[in-house]
C-alpha positions in Angstrom: 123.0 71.2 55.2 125.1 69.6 58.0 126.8 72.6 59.6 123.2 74.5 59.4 121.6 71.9 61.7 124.7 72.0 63.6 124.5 75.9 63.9 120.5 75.8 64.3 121.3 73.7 67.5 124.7 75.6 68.8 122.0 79.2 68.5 119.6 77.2 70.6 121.7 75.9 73.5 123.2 79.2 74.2 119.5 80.9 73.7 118.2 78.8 76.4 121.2 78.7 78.5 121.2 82.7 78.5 117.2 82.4 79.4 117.7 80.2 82.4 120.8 82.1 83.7 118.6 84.9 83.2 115.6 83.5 85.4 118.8 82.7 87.8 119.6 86.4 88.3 116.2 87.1 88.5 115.0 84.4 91.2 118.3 85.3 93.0 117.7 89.4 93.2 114.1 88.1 94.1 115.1 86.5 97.7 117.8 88.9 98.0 115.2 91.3 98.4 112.3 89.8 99.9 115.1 88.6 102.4 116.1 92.0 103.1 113.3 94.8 102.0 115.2 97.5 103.3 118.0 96.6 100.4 114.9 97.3 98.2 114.9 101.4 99.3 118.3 101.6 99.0 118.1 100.1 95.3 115.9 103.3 94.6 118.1 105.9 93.0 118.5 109.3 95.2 115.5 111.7 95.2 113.2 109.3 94.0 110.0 109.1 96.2 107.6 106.0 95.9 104.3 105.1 97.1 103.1 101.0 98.0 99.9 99.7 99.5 99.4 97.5 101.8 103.2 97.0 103.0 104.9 95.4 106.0 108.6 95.6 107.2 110.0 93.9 110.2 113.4 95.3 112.2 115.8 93.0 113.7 118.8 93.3 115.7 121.3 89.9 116.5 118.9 87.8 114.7 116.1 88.6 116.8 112.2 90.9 115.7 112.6 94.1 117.2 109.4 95.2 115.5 106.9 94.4 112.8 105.5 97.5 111.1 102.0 96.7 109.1 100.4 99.5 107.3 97.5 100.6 104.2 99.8 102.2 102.4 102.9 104.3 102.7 104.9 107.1 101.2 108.8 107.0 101.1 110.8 110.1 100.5 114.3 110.2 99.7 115.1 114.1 100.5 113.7 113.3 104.0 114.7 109.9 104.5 111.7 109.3 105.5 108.6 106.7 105.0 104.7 108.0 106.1 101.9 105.5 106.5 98.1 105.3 106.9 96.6 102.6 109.2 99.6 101.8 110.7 100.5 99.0 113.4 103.3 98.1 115.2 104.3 95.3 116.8 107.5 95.4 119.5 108.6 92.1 121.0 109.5 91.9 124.4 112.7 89.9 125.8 109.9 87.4 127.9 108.2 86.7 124.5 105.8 89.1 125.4 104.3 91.7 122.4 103.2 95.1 122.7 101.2 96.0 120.2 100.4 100.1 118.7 97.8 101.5 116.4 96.9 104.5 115.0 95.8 106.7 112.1 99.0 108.0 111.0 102.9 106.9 111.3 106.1 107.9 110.0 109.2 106.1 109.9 112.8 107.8 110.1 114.8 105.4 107.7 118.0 106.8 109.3 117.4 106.0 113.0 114.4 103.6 112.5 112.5 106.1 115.0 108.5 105.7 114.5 106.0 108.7 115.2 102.2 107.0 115.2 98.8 109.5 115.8 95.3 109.7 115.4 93.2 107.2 117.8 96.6 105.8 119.1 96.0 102.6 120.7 98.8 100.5 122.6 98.0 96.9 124.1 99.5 94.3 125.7 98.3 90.9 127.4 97.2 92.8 130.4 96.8 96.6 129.5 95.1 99.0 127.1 97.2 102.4 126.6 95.0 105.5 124.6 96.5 108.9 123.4 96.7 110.7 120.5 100.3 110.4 119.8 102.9 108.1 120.7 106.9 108.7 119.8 109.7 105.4 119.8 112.9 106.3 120.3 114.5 102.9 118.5 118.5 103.4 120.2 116.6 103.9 123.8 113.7 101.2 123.3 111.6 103.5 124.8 108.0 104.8 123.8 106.8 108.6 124.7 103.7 109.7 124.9 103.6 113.2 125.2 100.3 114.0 125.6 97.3 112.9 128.1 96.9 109.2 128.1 95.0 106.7 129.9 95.9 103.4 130.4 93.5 100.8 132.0 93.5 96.9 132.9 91.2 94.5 134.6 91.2 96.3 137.7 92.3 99.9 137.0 92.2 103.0 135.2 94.9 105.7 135.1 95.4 108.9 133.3 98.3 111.2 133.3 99.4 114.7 131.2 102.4 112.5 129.6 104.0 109.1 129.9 107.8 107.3 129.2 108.0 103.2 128.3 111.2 101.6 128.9 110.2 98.5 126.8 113.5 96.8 128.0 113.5 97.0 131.5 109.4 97.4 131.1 108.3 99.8 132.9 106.5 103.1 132.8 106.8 106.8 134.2 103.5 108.7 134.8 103.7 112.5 134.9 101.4 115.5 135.3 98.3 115.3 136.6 98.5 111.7 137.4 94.8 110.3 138.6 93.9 106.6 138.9 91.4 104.4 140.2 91.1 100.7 141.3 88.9 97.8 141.8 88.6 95.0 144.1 86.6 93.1 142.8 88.7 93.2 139.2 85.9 94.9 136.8 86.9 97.5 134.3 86.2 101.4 135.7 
């Protein structure tokens, strides 16, 4: 009866040990991944498409947010490389801590380049400015937005509209082109 005990116990041991190195593995792959989502795609065998609500990923470069993507839901496609999104928003962050911030009906996401196409209702803002259009493009390796279609942008004391517009979110500033009319306040009320 001795060496069943003995066995009953040496069955048990190497039950629970292979349980907790189990939950281990599992709470390992678990940080790996909410660490790094992007590692989560690529886990996703080729040609398999996938759809998530409610989702948010956040690009960084040297250590530092790029850009924090919120969205409803989303739609990921392999074949295209690409991930499509409903009540999207973006945040970029500026060099001076400063954070621009884009919304609109629609997004997509090129996996490959990390370029991001946003329409419908597009709104941009930042501390100071309010940006509308109906389609906005970022170019990820430039750091630039383009809108290429009418937009107007207002502040406190201004209005401006324009046929298309370039952001150069590093150096932070903005070319106006086609049909460029604006109008300003004195006395620093909204037009």
């Amino acid at each position: 009866m001795l060496p069943a005990k003995k066995l009953l116990k040496t069955i048990l041991v190497i039950g629970i040990a292979l349980i907790l190195g189990l939950l281990i593995t599992v709470f390992l792959k678990y940080r790996e991944y909410s660490d790094n989502p992007a590692k989560l795609v690529e886990a996703i065998p080729e040609g398999t498409d996938i759809a998530l609500d409610d989702i948010q990923h956040t690009a960084v470069k040297d250590g530092r947010k790029e850009w924090s993507l919120k969205a409803a839901s989303a739609r990921y496609s392999d074949d295209a490389k690409e991930a499509r999104f409903d009540d999207v928003e973006v945040i970029f962050f500026m060099e001076n801590d400063r954070q621009v911030m884009v919304k609109g009906r629609q997004g997509s996401l090129d996996t490959q380049t990390n370029n991001i196409e946003i329409s419908g209702d597009v709104i941009v803002r930042d501390a100071d400015y309010q940006l509308e259009a109906q389609t906005l493009f970022y170019d990820h390796g430039q750091r630039k937005l383009n809108v290429p279609v009418p937009v107007k942008i207002s502040g406190q004391a201004f209005e401006l509209h324009a046929d298309k517009m370039t952001v150069d979110l590093a150096s932070e500033t903005a070319v106006l082109e086609g049909a460029v009319k604006g109008s300003f306040s004195e006395d620093n009320t909204i037009l």
